[in-house]
C-alpha positions as CSV (number, residue, x, y, z in Angstrom):
1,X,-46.8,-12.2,20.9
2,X,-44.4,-13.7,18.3
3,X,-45.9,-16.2,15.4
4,X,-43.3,-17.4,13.9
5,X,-45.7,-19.1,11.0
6,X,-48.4,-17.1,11.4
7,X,-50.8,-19.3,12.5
8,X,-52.3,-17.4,15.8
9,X,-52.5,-14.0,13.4
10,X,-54.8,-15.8,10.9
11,X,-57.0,-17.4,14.1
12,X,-57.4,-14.0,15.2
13,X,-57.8,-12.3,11.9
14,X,-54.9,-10.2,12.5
15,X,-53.9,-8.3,9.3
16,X,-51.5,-5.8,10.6
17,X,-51.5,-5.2,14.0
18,X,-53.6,-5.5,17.1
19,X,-53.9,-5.1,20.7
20,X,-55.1,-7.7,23.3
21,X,-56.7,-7.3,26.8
22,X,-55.8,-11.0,28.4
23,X,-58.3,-11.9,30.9
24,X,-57.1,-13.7,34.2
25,X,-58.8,-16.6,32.9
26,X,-56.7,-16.7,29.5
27,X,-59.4,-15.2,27.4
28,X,-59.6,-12.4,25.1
29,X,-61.0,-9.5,27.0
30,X,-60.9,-7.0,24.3
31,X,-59.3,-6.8,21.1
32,X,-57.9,-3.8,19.0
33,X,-56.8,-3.5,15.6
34,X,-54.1,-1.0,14.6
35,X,-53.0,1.0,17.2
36,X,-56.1,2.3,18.6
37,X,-56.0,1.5,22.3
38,X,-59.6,3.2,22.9
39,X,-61.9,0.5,22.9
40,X,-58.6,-1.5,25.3
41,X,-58.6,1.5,27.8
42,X,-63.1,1.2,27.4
43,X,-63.1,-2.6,28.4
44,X,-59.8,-1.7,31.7
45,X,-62.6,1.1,33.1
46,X,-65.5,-0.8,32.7
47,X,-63.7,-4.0,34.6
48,X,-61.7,-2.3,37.2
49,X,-64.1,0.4,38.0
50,X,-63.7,1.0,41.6
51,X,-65.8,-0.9,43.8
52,X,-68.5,1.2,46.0
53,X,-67.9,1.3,49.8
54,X,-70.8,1.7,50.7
């Protein structure tokens, strides 16, 4: 995402960097800070975890 004034980065308390997980719905999923994409890849697994066919 691109803030041009910086606006959106001080909402989401953004200092440096960060990653976001954007729900279908447009909310925040899951949010990151640096370049850790753990807790991201966490919140995917959890979500899309395969559904049972049985």
């Amino acid at each position: 995402m691109h803030d041009a004034t910086g606006d959106a980065w001080r909402r989401l308390h953004v200092r440096e960097s960060a990653a976001f997980v954007i729900r279908p719905d447009g909310h925040i999923g899951a949010r990151t800070d640096g370049t850790d994409l753990a807790p991201s890849v966490r919140y995917l697994n959890r979500v899309l975890r395969p559904m049972s066919s049985g």
